[in-house]
N, C-alpha and C positions, 0 to 999 in steps of 0.2 A: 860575293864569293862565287867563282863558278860551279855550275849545276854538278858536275861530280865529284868534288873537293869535299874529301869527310871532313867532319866537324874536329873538334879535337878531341873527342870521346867516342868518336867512330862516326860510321856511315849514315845511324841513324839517328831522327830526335828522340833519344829517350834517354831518361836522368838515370846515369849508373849507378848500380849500386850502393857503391863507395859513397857517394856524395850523400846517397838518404842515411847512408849508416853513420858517416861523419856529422851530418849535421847541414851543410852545404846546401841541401834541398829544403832550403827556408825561402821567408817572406824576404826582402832586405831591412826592415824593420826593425826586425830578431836581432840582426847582425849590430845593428846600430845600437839597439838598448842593450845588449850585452857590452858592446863596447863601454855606454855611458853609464852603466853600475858598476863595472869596472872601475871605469875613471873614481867615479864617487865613492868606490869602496863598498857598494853593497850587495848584498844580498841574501835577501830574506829566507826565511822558511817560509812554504806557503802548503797550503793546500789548496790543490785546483780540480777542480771539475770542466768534465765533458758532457754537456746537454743540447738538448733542442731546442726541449718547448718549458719552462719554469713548474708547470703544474697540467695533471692528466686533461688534455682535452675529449679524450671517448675515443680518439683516433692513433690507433695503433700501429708501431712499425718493428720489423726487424731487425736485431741487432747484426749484424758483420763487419768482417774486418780483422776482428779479434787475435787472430794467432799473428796476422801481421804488426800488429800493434804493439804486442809483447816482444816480439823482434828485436823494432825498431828502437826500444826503451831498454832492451836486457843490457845489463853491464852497467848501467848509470846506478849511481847510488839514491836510489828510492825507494818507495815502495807505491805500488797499484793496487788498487781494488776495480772490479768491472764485475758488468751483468757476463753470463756466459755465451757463448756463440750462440744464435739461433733462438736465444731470449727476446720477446716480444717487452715491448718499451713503452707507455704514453708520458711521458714529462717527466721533470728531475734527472739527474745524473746517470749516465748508462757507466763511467769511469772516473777514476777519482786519484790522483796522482798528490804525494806530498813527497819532500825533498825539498833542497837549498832552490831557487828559481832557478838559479846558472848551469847549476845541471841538466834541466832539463826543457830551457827557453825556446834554445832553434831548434829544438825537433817539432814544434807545433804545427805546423806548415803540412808536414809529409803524418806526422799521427791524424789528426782532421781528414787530410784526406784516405785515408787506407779506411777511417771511419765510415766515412760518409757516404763515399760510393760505394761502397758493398754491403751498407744496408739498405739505401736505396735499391738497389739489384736484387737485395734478397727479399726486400718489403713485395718488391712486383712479383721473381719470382713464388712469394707467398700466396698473392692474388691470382696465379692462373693453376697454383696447385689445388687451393682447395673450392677454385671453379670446378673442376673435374675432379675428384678426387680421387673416381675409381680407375681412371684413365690412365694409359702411361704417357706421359710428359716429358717432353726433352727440350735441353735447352742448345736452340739454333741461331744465338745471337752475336755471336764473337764475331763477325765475318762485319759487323755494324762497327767496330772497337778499335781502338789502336790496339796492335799486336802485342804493345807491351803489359796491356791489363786483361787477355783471354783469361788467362788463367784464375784472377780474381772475378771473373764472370763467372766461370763455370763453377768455381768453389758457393757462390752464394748463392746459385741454382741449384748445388744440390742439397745446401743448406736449409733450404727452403722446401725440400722434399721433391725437389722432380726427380728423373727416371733416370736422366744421364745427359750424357754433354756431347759435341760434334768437336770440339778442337784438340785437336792431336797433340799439340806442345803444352797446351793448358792443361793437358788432363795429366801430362807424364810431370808438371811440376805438383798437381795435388794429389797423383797414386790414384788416377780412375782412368780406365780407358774409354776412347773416345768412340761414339756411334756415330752410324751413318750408311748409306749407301751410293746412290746416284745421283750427280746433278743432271739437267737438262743436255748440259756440255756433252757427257757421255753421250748422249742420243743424237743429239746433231753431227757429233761426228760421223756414225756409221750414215747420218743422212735419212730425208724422208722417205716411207715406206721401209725403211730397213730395222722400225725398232724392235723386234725380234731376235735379230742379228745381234742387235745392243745386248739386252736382255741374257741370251743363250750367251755370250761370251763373258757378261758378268759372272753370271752363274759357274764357267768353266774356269775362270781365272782366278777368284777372291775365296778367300778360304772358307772351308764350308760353315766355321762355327757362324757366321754373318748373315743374318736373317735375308732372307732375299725379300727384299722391298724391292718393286719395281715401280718407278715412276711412269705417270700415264699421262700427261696431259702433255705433250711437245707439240705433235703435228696434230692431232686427229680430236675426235671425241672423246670424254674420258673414259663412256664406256665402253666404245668398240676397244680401245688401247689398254682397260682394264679386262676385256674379256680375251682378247690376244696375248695378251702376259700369264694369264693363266693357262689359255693352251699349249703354249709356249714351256712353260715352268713344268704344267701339273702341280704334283703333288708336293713339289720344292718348294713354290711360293708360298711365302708367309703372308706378304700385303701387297695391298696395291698402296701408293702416296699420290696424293691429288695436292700441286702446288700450284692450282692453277691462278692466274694472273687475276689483280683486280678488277680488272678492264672487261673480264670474260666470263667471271664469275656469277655474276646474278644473287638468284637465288643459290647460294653456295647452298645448302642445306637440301634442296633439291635435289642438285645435282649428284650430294652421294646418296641419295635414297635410290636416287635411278642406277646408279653403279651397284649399289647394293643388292635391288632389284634382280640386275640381271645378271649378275653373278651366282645368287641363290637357284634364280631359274634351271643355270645350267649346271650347277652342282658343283657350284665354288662356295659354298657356304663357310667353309673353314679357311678362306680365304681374307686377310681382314681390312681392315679401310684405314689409313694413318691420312692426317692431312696436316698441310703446314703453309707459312705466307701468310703474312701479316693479322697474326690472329692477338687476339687479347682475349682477355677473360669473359664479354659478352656471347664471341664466338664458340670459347668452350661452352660453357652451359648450354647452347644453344645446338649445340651437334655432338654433348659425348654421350646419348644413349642411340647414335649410328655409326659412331666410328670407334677404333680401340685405340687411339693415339694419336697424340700431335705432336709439330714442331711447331716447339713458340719461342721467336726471335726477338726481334726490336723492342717488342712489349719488355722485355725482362733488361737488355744490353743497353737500351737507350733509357733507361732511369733515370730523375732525376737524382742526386746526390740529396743526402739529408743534411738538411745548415746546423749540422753541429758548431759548437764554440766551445771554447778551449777559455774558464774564466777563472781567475784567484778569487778564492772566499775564506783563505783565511790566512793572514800573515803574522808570523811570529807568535802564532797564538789566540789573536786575539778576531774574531768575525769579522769581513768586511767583503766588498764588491762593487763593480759600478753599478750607476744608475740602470734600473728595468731589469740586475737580476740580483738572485737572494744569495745575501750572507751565510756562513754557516757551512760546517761540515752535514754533511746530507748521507741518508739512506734512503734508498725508495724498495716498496714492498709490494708483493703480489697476495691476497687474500683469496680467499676460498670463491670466495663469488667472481673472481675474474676481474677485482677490479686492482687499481695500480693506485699507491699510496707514497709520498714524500713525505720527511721528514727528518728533523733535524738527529745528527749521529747521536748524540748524546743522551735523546730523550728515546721513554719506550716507543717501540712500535706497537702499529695493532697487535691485541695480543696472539691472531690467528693468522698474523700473517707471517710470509718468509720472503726475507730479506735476498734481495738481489746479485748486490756488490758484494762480489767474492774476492778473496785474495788472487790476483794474478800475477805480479810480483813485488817480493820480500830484499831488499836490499838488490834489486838488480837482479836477481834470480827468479826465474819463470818456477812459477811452481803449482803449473794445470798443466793438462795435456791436452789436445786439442783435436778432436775426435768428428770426422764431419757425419758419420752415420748417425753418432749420438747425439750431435745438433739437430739430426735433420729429425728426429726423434722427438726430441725437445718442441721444437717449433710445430709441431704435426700437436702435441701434447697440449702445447701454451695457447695454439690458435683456436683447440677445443675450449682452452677454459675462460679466454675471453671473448669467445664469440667470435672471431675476425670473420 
């Protein structure tokens, strides 16, 4: 095909939405074993589960995905049970879907995936929120991502309790506006020795409610370029941001104590330090009692996906499964002490414990609401009471 020849769904590779709603954004697998029960006339009742890991291993992840999940399912005749957004999981069933198979065969494909990546995304972003926890956090990772999943980035970063998001189009599909101020670009353009110029015309150009961050590491030292942004600003500037390169960094932790330094010297103390570039969670800990914020990118957007599976355990009634997972309609429960429990629907639970799997939908009908502050609530909640 020639290089500017759109596809037949348009200009870009991404599966429209019609196709995940129909069905179409399957394995060809699906297609085929739907065909061959067809043929054969069957199809069962089942109940299926979505899991990990069969049984708690001590190692905790977070749930996301969720509101996309009920989506992708509303209208089919079923019914769901699932843990709720922002619910922390170690083994057993996070969802649990019964219905005729044919109903609901070739959605497994795109349900998995809506699963899977975004609680990977929101497992990381769990690990660099409660690195830092008094710190403000934001997530700068979409810029790593295909365009068409930003906006599932930023939902399970805030999921996960950070401070707020950088991508413009992701934030206007989940209802959060997007943070940010400068990149590098801006300062290069006005050119070296001129980032003052940068600076002073941001400030006169962007609207005032916009914290003025000014970035400081382009041309110079970070803290000759953080103590000239402050002369520069006064009493406007809110921070300095040091994104400086890895190549240059060193002792990064240094470096802002010395910014810090001489900032306070000259009576920029209310002046504050945000840093960002390739941080994870060793570097939070390691620098949130000298700076008031990061940007943390890749660590969260580059996640691995959680290997959920999509398995039947119970057909027409009666228990079954393949080899290596368990039979049985399942509950899984969270107890007072933080720990996580499975076990079979039928039989009691701990008697102090509360049961997970909630109704999410009832004959096709969504019937939660899907609330990302009270997720992120939740998971700030749930990562206190197991430890994470």
């Amino acid at each position: 095909m020639p290089r500017d020849a759109p596809s037949a769904d348009g200009p870009f590779d991404i599966v429209p939405v019609d196709a995940i709603r129909d069905g179409r954004a399957t394995d060809a697998y699906f297609e085929r074993t739907q065909t061959t029960l067809e043929h054969a006339g069957k199809n069962p009742h089942v109940v299926a589960e979505v899991t990990a890991d069969q049984f708690p291993t001590g190692e905790f992840e977070l749930f996301g995905g969720v509101r996309d999940a009920a989506h992708l399912l509303e209208g089919l005749p079923i019914d769901v049970d699932a843990m709720r957004e922002g619910r922390l999981f170690d083994g057993g069933p996070v969802m649990r879907i019964e219905g005729d198979y044919l109903d609901f065969a070739r959605y497994e494909t795109s349900l998995l995936g809506f699963l899977s990546h975004a609680s990977g995304c929101a497992t990381r972003a769990l690990d660099v929120r409660r690195a830092a926890p008094e710190s403000q956090v934001l997530s700068f990772g979409a810029r790593h991502v295909h365009p068409s999943i930003a906006a599932m980035v930023e939902r399970s970063a805030l999921v996960a309790g950070l401070d707020g998001i950088s991508h413009v189009a992701g934030g206007e599909v989940i209802g959060h506006e997007a943070s940010g101020t400068m990149p590098h670009a801006l300062l290069i353009a006005f050119g070296s020795g001129h980032q003052e110029d940068a600076w002073r015309a941001f400030d006169e150009a962007v609207d005032p409610s916009v914290p003025r961050v000014a970035l400081v590491d382009t041309y110079s030292d970070e803290k000759d370029e953080a103590l000239r942004a402050a002369e520069t600003l006064g009493e406007r500037l809110d921070s300095v941001r040091l994104d400086t390169t890895g190549s240059r960094r060193g002792n990064f932790r240094h470096i802002v104590e010395e910014v810090r330094w001489e900032l306070d010297l000259r009576g920029h103390d209310d002046v504050g330090i945000f840093v960002s570039g390739g941080l994870g969670p060793a570097d939070l800990r390691d620098l949130r009692d000298v700076v008031e914020g990061f940007g943390v990118g890749g660590y969260v957007s580059n996640a691995d996906p959680v290997d959920f599976a999509l398995d039947i355990v119970e057909r027409d009634g009666d228990p079954c499964a393949k080899r290596g997972k368990l039979s049985g309609t399942k509950q899984v429960y969270r107890t007072p002490d933080g720990a996580h429990h499975v076990g079979l629907d039928v039989r009691p639970g701990p008697t102090d414990g509360e049961a997970l799997l909630e109704p999410l939908l009832r004959d096709g009908e969504i019937v939660r609401e899907f609330d990302i502050e009270k997720a992120a609530r939740r998971s700030a909640a749930d990562a206190d009471d197991v430890d994470f």
